[in-house]
C-alpha positions as CSV (number, residue, x, y, z in Angstrom):
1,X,-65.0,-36.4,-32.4
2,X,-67.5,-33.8,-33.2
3,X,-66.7,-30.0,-34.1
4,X,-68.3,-29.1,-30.0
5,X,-66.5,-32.2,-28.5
6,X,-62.7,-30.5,-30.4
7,X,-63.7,-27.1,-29.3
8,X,-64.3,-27.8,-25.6
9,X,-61.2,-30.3,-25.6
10,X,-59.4,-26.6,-26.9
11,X,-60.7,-24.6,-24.2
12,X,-59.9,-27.0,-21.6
13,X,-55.9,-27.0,-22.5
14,X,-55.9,-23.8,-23.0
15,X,-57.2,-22.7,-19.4
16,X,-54.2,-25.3,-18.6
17,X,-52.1,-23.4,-20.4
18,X,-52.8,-20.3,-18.8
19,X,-53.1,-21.6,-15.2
20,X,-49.1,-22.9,-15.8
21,X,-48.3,-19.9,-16.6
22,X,-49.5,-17.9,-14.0
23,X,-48.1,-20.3,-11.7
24,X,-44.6,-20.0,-12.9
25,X,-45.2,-16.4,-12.9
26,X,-45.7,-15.9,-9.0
27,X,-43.4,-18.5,-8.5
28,X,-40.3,-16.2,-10.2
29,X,-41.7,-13.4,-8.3
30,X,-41.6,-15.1,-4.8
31,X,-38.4,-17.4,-5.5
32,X,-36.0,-14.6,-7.7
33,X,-33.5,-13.1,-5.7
34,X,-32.6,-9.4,-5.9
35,X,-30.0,-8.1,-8.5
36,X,-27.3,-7.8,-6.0
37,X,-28.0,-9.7,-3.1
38,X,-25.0,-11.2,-1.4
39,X,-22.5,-9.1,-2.6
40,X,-20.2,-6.8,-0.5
41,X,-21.1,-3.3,0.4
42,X,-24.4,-3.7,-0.6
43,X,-27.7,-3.9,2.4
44,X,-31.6,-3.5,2.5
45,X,-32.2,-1.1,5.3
46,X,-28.6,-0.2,7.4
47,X,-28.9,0.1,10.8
48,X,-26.3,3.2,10.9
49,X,-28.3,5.0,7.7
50,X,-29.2,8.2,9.4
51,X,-27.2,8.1,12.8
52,X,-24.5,11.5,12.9
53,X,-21.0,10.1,13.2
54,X,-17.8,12.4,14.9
55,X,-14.4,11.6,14.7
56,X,-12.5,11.9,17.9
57,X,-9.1,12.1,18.4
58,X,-7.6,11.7,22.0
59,X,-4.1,12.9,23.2
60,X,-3.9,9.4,25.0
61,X,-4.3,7.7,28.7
62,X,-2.1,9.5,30.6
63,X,-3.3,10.6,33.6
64,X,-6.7,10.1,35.4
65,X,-7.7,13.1,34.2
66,X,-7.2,12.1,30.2
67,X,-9.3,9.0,31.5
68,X,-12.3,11.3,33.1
69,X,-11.9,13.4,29.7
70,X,-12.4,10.2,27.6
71,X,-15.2,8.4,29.7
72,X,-17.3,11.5,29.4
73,X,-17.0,12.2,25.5
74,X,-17.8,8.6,24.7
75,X,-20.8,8.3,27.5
76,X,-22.0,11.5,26.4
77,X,-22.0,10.3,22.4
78,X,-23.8,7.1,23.3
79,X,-26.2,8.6,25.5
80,X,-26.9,11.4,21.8
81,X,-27.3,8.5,20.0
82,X,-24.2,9.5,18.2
83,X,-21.8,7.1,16.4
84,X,-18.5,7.9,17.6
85,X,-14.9,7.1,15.7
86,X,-12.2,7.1,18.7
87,X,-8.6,6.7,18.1
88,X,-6.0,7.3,20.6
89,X,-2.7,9.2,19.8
90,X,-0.7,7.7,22.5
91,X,0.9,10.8,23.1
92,X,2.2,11.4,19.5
93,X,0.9,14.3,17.1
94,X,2.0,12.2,13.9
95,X,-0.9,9.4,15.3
96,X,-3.3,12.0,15.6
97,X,-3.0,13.5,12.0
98,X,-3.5,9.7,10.6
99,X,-6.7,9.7,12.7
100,X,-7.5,12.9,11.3
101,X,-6.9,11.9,8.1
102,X,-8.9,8.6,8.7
103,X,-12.2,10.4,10.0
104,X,-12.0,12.4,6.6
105,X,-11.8,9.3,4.1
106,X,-15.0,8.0,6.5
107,X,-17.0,10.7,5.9
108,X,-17.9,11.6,9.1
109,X,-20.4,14.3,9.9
110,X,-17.5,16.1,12.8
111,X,-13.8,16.0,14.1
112,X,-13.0,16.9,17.5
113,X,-10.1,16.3,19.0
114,X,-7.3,17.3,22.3
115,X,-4.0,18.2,20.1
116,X,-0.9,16.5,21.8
117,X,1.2,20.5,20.9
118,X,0.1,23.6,19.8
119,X,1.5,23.7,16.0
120,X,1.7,21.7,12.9
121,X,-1.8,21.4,12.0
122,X,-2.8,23.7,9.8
123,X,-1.5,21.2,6.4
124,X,-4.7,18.6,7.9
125,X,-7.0,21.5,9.0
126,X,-6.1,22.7,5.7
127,X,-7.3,19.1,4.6
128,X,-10.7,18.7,6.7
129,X,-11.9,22.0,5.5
130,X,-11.7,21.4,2.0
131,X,-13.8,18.1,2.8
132,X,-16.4,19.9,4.2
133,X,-16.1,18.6,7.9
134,X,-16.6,21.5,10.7
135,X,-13.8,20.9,13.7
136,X,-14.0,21.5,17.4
137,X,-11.4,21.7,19.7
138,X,-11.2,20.5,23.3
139,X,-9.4,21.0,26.1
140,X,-6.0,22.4,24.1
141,X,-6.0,24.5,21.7
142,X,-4.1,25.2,18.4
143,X,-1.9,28.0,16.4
144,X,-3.0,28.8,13.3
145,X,-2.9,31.8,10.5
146,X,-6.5,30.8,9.4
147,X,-9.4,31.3,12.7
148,X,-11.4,29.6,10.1
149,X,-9.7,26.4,10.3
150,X,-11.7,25.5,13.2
151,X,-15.4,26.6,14.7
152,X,-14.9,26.3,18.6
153,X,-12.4,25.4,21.6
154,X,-14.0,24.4,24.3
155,X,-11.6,24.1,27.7
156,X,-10.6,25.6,30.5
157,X,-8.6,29.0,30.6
158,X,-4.7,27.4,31.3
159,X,-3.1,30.8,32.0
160,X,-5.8,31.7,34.9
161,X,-5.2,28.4,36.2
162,X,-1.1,28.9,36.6
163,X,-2.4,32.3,37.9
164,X,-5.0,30.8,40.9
165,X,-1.7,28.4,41.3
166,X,0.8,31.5,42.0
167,X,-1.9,33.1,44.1
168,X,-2.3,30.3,46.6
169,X,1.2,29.6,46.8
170,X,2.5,33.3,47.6
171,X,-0.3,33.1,50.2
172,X,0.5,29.9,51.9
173,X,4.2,31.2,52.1
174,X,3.8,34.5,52.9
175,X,5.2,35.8,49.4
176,X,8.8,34.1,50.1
177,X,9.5,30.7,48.8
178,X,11.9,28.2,46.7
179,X,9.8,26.3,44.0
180,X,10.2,23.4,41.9
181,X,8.4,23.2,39.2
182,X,7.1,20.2,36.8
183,X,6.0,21.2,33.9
184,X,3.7,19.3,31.4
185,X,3.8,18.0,27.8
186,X,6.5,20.3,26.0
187,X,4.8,22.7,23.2
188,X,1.1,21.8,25.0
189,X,-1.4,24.4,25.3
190,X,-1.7,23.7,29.1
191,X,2.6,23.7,29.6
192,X,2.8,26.8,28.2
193,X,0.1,28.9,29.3
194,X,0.1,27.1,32.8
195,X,4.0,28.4,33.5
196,X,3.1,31.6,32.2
197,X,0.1,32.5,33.9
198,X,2.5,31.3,37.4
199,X,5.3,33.3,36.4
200,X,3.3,36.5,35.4
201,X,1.3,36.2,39.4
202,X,4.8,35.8,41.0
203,X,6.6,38.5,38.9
204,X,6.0,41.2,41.4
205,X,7.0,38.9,44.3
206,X,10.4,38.7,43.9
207,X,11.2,36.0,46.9
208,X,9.7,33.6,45.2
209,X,11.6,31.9,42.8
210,X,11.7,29.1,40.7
211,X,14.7,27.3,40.8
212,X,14.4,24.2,39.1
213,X,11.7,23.8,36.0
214,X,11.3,20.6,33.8
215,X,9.0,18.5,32.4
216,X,7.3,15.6,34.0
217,X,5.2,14.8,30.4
218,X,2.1,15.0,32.4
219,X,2.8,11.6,33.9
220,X,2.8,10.2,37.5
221,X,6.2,7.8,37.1
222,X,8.1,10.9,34.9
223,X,6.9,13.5,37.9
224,X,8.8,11.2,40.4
225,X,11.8,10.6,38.2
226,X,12.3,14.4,37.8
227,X,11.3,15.6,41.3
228,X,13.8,13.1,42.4
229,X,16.9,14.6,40.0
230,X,15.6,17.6,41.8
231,X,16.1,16.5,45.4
232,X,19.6,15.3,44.3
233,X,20.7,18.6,42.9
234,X,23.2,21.0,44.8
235,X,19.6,22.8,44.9
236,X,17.8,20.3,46.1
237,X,18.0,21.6,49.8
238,X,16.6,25.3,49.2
239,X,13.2,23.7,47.5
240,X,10.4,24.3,50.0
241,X,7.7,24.3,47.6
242,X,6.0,22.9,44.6
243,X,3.9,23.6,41.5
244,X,2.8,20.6,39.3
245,X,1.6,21.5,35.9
246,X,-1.2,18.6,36.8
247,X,-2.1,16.1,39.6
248,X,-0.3,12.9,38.1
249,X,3.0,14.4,38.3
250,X,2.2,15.7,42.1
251,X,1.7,12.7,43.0
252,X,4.8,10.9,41.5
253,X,6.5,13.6,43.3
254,X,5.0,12.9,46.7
255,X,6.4,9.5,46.3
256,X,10.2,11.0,45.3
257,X,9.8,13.4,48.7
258,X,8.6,10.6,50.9
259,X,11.9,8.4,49.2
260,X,13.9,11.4,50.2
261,X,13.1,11.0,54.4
262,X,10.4,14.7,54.1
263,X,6.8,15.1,54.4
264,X,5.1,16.0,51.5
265,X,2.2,18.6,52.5
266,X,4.8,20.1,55.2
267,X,8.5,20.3,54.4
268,X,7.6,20.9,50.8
269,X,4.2,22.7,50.3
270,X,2.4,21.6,46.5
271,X,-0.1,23.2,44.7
272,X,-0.9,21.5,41.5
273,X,-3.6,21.3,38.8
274,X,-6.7,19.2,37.6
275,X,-8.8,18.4,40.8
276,X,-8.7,14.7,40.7
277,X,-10.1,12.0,42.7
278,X,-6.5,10.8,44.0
279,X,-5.1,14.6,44.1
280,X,-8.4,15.1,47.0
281,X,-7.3,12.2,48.7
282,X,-3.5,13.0,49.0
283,X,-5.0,16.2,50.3
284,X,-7.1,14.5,52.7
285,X,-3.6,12.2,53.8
286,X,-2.1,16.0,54.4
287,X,0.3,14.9,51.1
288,X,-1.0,17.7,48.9
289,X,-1.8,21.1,50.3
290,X,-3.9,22.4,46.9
291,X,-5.7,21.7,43.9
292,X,-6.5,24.1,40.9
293,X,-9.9,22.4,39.1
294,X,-9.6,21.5,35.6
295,X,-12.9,20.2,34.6
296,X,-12.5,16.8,32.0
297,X,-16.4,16.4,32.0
298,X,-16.7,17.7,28.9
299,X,-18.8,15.4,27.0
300,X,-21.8,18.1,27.6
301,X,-20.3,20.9,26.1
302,X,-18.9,19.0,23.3
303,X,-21.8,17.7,22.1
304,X,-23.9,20.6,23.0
305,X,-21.4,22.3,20.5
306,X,-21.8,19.9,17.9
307,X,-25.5,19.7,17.4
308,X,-25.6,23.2,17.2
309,X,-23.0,23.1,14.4
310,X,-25.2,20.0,12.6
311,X,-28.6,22.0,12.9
312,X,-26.6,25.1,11.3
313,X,-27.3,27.4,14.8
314,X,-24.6,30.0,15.9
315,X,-21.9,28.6,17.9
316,X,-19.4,30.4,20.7
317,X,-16.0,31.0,19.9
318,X,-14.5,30.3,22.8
319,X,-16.2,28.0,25.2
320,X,-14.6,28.0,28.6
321,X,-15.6,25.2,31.7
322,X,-16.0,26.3,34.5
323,X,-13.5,25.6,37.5
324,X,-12.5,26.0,41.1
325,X,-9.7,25.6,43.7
326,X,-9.3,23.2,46.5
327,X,-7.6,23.3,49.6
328,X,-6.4,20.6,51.9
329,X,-8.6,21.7,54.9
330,X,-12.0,20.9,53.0
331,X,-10.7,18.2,50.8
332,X,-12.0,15.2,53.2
333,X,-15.4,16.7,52.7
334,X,-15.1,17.6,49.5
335,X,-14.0,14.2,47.7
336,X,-17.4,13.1,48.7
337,X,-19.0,15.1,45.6
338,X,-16.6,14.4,43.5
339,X,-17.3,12.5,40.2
340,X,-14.1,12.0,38.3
C-alpha cells in the first residue's frame, strides 16, 4: 500500500472513530437517568409547590350547626384554591392540641380552629408561635395571658345572644315565668357567655326564674335526656318555659315534652339559639316559639381573614357575624331563604 492509500485508510477510521463516539455520547444523554430518580420524597415539578395550606381544627359533628360550620370552611378553602388540613376533635380538647401539634410539624402556612373550652391552650399557642404560624379563631374564643398568642376571633357575640334570648322570653311572658334551662358544652365560650348574657337581661325581672340549669353538651339526644330528668323532678310541674343554649338540644327537648303528654310551643314556651334549618321548621310545626341566629357560614370571613394575614395587610381584632332573631309567626316564610 502506498504512503496516500495508508493515509486515507487513517482518515477513514478515524472519522469512524469519532462518529462512535458521538453516538454514545447522545445516547448517555437521552438514555441516563437523573441522580435521584425513583427515590422517596424526591419529585420534578409538585403539584402542591406554591398552593397556601391551613390547618383546621374542628370541635366535632355535633349539631347541624357544627355541620353548616364545617361545610362552609372547607367549600370556602377549595373554592381559594387553598389546601386545607381538617381534623376533627370529636368533642375532646386533648384531640385538638395533637391536631395542633400536627399542622405545626407540617409546616402549614395557618391554624384556625373552634376550641372545644375556653382554657388550656396557651402551652400549644405558646408552641405555634415560636414556629412562626399566625392563628385565627372561630366561632369560640380562648383565655389567655398573651393577646399575642393569636391574630383574630371571628364569631358571633355569645353574651348578646343569651341577652336577645332573655329579651324575647320576658316579652312573650309578660316578665313572669318558670325556666328550664340546657346549657351547652361545660367551660365553652358559647355556655358561658350565653347563661350569662340571659341571666344579666332577666336580673331586673325578678318573676322570672330559672329553676332547673344543666348541660345538654350541645346535643339533640343529651337535650332530651336532661329535659326529661327535668319533667320528672318535684319541679317539673312549675316549668312553663325554656331556654336552649342551641337548637339541637331544643329539639331533643320537644321530643321529652311531647313524651311527657304537653305541647311544646304552648304549655312550655322555648326560645333557643343558632337559627337552623330544623329549629325553622319546628317553628313552623308551632313546636318552637324562637330562634336567636348564630351564623356558621363562616368560611368568608375566615378566609377573608387569612389572606390578609398571608399578604401581611392589617387584620381586625375582633371580627363579629352578623345575626338575627326569629319568631314562630314568620318562620314558614322564612325557612324559604334559609341556607344552612
Amino acid at each position: 500500500m502506498n504512503w496516500n492509500s495508508r493515509r486515507r485508510a487513517l482518515r477513514l477510521m478515524a472519522a469512524a472513530i469519532a462518529g462512535l463516539a458521538t453516538a454514545c455520547e447522545k445516547k448517555s444523554e437521552t438514555q441516563a437517568p437523573a441522580p435521584d430518580a425513583g427515590k422517596s420524597g424526591t419529585s420534578a415539578a409538585p403539584t402542591t409547590e406554591n398552593k397556601r395550606s391551613v390547618g383546621f381544627s374542628q370541635i366535632g359533628a355535633e349539631s347541624d350547626w357544627r355541620k353548616a360550620n364545617t361545610e362552609s370552611i372547607q367549600a370556602e378553602a377549595a373554592a381559594r384554591g387553598f389546601e386545607l388540613e381538617f381534623a376533627d376533635a370529636q368533642q375532646k380538647q386533648e384531640n385538638q392540641i395533637k391536631a395542633l401539634r400536627a399542622f405545626v410539624v407540617k409546616g402549614v402556612d395557618v391554624i384556625a380552629f373552634s376550641p372545644v373550652v375556653e382554657t388550656g391552650w396557651e402551652p400549644v399557642l405558646k408552641e405555634i408561635k415560636q414556629a412562626g404560624i399566625p392563628v385565627v379563631l372561630t366561632d369560640r374564643a380562648v383565655e389567655v395571658s398573651d393577646p399575642d398568642l393569636y391574630v383574630t376571633f371571628i364569631g358571633a357575640d355569645f353574651v348578646e345572644e343569651g341577652r336577645r334570648a332573655a329579651r324575647w322570653l320576658i316579652k312573650e311572658m309578660g316578665g313572669k315565668a318558670m325556666v328550664a334551662e340546657l346549657q351547652g358544652t361545660p367551660g365553652s365560650a358559647p355556655a358561658i357567655d350565653r347563661k350569662r348574657g340571659f341571666e344579666e337581661e332577666i336580673k331586673s325581672h325578678p318573676d322570672i326564674k330559672i329553676i332547673k340549669s344543666q348541660s345538654g353538651e350541645f346535643t339533640r339526644s343529651k337535650g332530651r335526656e336532661v329535659m326529661e330528668t327535668f319533667l320528672k323532678s318535684p319541679e317539673g310541674k312549675q316549668i312553663n318555659a325554656l331556654y336552649a343554649h342551641n337548637d339541637d338540644m331544643a329539639l331533643g327537648a320537644i321530643q321529652a315534652i311531647e313524651e311527657a303528654g304537653l305541647k311544646p310551643g304552648v304549655d312550655i314556651k322555648i326560645v333557643s339559639i343558632d337559627g337552623v334549618r330544623s329549629a325553622f321548621e319546628a317553628m313552623a310545626a308551632g313546636k318552637l316559639n324562637c330562634t336567636v341566629e348564630c351564623n356558621p357560614l363562616l368560611g368568608p370571613q375566615l378566609f377573608d381573614a387569612i389572606e390578609a394575614i398571608l399578604a401581611k395587610k392589617p387584620v381586625e381584632r375582633r371580627i363579629v357575624t352578623p345575626s338575627g332573631v326569629f319568631e314562630q309567626a314568620t318562620a314558614a316564610e322564612d325557612i324559604k331563604t334559609r341556607k344552612y
